[in-house]
N, C-alpha and C positions, 0 to 999 in steps of 0.2 A: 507456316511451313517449317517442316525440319531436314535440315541435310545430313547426312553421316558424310562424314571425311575422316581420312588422316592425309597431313599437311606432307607427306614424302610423297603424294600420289599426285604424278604432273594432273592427270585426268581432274580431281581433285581441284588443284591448284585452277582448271580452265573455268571449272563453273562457278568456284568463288568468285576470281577474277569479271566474270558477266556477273555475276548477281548484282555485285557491290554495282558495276555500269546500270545496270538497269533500275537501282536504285530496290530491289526485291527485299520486302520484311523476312529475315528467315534465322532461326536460331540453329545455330551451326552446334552438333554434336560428332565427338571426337570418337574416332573405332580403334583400338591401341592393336594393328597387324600385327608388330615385332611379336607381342605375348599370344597374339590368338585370340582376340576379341571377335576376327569375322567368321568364325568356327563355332559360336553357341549357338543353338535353338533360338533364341529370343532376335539374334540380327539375322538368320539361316531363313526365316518365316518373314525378312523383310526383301532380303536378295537372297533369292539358293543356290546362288553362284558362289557367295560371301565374297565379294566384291565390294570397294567404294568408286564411285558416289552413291547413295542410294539417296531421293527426295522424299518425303512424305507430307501430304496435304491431305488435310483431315485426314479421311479411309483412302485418299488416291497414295498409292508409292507404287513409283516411279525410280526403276534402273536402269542402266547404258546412260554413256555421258551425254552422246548425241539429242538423245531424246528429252535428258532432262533440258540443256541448253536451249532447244526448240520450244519446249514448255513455258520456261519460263519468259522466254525471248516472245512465244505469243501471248500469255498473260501481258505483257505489256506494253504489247501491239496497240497503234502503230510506233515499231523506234527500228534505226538505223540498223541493228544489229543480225536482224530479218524482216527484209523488205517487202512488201505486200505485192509489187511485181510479180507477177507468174514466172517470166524469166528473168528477173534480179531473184529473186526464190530460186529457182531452180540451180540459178548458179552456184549459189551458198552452199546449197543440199549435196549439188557435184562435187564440192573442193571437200564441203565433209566428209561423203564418203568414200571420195580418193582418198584423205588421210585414213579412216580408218583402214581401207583395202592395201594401201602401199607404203604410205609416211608411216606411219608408225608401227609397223610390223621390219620395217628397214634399221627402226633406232633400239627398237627393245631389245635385239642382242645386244649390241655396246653397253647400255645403259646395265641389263641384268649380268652380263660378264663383267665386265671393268666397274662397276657401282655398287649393287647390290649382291651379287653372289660373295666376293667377299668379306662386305659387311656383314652378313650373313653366316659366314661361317663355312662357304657351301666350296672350299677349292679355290686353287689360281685361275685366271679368267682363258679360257679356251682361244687360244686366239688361232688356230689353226680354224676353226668355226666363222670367225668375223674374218677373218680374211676372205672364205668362201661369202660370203655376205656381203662386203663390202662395195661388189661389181651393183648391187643389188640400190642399196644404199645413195653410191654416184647416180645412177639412173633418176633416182627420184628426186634426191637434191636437183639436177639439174633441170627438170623440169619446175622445180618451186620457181628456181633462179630465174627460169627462161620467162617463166608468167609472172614473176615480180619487176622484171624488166620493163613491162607493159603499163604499170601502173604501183600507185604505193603500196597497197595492199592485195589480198588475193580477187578479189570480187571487185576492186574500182580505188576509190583517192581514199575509201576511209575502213575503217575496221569492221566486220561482219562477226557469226559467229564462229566462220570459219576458220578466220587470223587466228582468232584466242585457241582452239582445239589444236589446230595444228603446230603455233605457238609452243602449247604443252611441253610436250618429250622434247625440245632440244634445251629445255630448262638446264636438263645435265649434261650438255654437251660439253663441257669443259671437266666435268669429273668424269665421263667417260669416255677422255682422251677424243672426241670424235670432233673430226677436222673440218669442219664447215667455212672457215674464212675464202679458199679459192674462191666462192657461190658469192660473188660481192653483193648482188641482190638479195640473196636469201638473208644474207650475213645484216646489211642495212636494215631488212624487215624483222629481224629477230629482236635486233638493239632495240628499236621503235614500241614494240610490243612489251616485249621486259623492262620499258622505263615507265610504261604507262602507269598511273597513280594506284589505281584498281590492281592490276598484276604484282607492282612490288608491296600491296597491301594482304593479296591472298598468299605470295608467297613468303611472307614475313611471318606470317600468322603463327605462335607458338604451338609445340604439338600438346596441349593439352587440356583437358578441360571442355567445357560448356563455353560458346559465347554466344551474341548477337551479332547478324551483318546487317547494314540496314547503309543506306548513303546517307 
């Protein structure tokens, strides 16, 4: 199997992180976004989004992070990370697609105003914007907080593939100024997750070049 990544992309950063836990053979291939590498014909014909992560197995490729994570989570079924429970399953699926529908539509302003628009080039960061967003933001936070209260992680005592996705975007919560310590639970489940062996390995990972993941 081959992945496309670049290593600035939290999404990016969640499936390395499972790969490496699930111990998946996969040679990891680098998409260089700053120049426009997801803009030619040759990755356009792999994702028409030009987007990463993209998977490819043999003739199967495979876009959206959700889907890839599941993929490879059931290739290596039965493991902790998606439980063969209908409803320990279901739960998993739910906090997934809370994150994509709330969690992480709440942090991409910060993250593209205070992070990336400047690096970029693109203006000072709008914060008349993030302020209007912010209300947005607290809502959701405090529902991780209120459901990490319950237990260590989001689905029970141990990591799912939910932890690692949702994990993701607050990677930059300290470069994009966004205040999450009030959330004492959120705050404790985040430190948990970013010290994990696998996450400070995917998010180490140099931007360049070809390598292998393999545990």
């Amino acid at each position: 199997m081959h992945l496309f990544v670049h290593p600035a992309s939290p999404n990016c950063v969640a499936v390395l992180a499972v790969a490496r836990r699930l111990g998946s053979e996969i040679q990891i291939r680098h998409v260089d976004l700053f120049n426009g590498e997801q803009r030619k014909p040759e990755f356009l014909a792999l994702n028409p989004n030009g987007l990463v992560p993209v998977l490819v197995d043999d003739d199967f490729v495979l876009w959206e992070t959700v889907a890839i994570l599941e993929y490879l989570a059931s290739i290596a079924s039965p493991h902790p990370l998606l439980p063969t429970d209908l409803r320990q399953k279901a739960d998993v699926l739910r906090s997934l697609t809370w994150g994509l529908a709330h969690w992480n539509p709440a942090l991409q302003p910060f993250i593209f105003e205070r992070l990336f628009k400047p690096m970029k080039g693109l203006g000072e960061p709008d914060e008349q914007r993030l302020a209007a967003t912010q209300p947005t933001l607290d809502q959701a936070a405090a529902l991780l907080d209120s459901t990490l209260a319950r237990a260590s992680c989001l689905c029970g005592e141990h990591p799912t593939l939910a932890d690692y996705h949702l994990a993701a975007y607050p990677m930059y919560a300290d470069q994009a100024r966004i205040d999450l310590q009030p959330y004492r639970n959120l705050s404790r489940w985040l430190r948990h997750m970013h010290s994990l062996d696998e996450w400070q390995t995917a998010a180490a990972r140099d931007s360049g070049g070809t390598g292998a993941l393999a545990q």
